[in-house]
N, C-alpha and C positions, 0 to 999 in steps of 0.2 A: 427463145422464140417458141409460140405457142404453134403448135399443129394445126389445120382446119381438118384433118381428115376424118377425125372424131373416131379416133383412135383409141380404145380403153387401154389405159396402164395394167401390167400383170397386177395382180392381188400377189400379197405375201400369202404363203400355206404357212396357219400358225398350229394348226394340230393334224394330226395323221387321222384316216381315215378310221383304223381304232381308236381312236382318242375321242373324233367327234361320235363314235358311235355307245361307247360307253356315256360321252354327256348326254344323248339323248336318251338314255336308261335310268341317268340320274336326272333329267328335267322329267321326265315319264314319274316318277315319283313325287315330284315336287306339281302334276299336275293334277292332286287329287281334291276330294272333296274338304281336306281338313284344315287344306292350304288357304289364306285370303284369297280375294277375286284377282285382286292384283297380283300376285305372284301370281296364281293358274295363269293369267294372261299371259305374263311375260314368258314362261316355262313353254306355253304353247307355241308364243310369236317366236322364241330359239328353234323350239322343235323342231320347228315348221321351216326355219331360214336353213338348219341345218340338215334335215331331209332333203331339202332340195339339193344341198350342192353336194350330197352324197349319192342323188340318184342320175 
């Protein structure tokens, strides 16, 4: 039976707050000028998902 309360399920934590804070050191690297556009893209859209749920 489905909820109407519009209730959000917990999220699994899949990495520790060290863990995401080192990948954004290593997307930080991967978002330079030497990189294609597309990976800078994607490097910054992580950064960027993963800033958030660390602040």
């Amino acid at each position: 039976m489905c909820s109407s309360r519009g209730v959000a399920e917990p999220r699994l934590k899949l990495i520790s707050g060290d863990e995401a804070r080192a990948l954004m050191v290593l997307l930080g690297m991967l978002d330079d000028d030497a990189q294609s556009e597309e990976v800078r893209r994607a490097a910054g859209e992580m950064r960027f998902r993963l800033g958030s749920r660390l602040a």
